[in-house]
N, C-alpha and C positions, 0 to 999 in steps of 0.2 A: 686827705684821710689819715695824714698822721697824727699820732698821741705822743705825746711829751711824758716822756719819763726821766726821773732824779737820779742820780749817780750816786752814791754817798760814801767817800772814803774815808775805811774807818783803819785804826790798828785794832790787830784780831786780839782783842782780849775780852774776858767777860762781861757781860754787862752793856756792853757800845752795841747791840742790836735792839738790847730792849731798850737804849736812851732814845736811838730814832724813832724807834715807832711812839714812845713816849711823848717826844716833843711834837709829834703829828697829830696823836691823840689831843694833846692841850691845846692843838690850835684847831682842834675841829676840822681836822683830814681825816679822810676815810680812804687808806689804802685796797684797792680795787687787785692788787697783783705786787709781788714781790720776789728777787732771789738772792740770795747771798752767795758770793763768790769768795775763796778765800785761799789764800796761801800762810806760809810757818808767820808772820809776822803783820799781814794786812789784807784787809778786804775791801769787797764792795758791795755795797748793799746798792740795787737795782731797782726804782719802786716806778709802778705806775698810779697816781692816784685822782679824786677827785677833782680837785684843784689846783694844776700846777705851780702855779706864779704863787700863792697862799705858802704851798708844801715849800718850794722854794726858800721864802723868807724865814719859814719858822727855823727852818734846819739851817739856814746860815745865823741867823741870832743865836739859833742853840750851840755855835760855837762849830759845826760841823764844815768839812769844806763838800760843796756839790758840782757838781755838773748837768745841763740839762741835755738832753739833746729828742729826736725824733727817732721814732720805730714806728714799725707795725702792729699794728691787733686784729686778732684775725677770729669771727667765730667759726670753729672750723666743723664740718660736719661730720655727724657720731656717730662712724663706721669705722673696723678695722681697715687700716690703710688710708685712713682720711688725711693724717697729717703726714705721711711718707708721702702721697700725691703731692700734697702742695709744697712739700720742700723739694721734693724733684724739678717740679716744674720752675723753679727759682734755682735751682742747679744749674738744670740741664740750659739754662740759658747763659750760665757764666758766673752770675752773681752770687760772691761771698756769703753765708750764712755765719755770723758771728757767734753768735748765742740764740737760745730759745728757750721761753720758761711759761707755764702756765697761766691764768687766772680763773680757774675754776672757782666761781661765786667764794669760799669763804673755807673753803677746802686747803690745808697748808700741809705742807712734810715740813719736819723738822727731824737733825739728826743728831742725837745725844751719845754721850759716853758711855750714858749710862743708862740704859730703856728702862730698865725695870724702876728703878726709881722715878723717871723724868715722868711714867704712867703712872705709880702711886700717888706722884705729887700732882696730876692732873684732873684726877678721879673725883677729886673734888670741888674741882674748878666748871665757870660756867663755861662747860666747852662739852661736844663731844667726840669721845674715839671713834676713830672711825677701824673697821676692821677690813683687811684684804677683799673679803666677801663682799664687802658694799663696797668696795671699790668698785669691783665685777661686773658691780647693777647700774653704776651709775651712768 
């Protein structure tokens, strides 16, 4: 039951998030789940997608360097305390938890310098905001 997820390390500078997803885009990848990790000078973008072996190729022709490896996906159930449960239970047995990152269907955070702006220039795009309140309900 494991999922193969892409590593992809970038240097943190602008632009290098939207080239990967760009070159996934071109090849007909549909990212399923994503995180960015990042420090003053380099990141890593985390992705799970449709396709592995596909996503793979394209982001190494696209010049990127990758890494594949194995995780967990987990649909977890939607109560408070749902996902505290199940990382306890993977604690309380010993086992390291590295990282954890979402994929809610199509739902993304992104965190900008600048919100006001990064919303104006969204407003218009085919996308939409979503507000704290719908977070709430979902």
């Amino acid at each position: 039951m494991n999922v193969k997820q892409l590593s992809v390390f970038i240097e943190n500078k602008a632009g290098r998030v939207s080239e990967i997803t760009g070159v996934l885009g071109e090849a007909g990848i549909n990212i399923r789940g994503f995180s960015v990790s990042d420090t003053a000078e380099y990141g890593i973008v985390r992705l799970v997608v449709d396709d592995p072996e596909k996503g793979l190729t394209a982001l190494q022709t696209g010049g990127f360097t990758v890494k594949v490896s194995d995780v967990i996906c987990l649909n977890l159930p939607d109560h408070p305390g749902g996902l505290a449960g199940v990382l306890k239970t993977v604690a309380d047995a010993g086992v390291n938890i590295e990282y954890v990152y979402s994929l809610i269907s199509t739902y993304v955070v992104i965190n900008v310098a600048d919100i006001d702006s990064a919303v104006s220039l969204l407003e218009g795009q085919p996308v939409v905001l979503v507000s704290q309140e719908e977070i709430a309900r979902i």
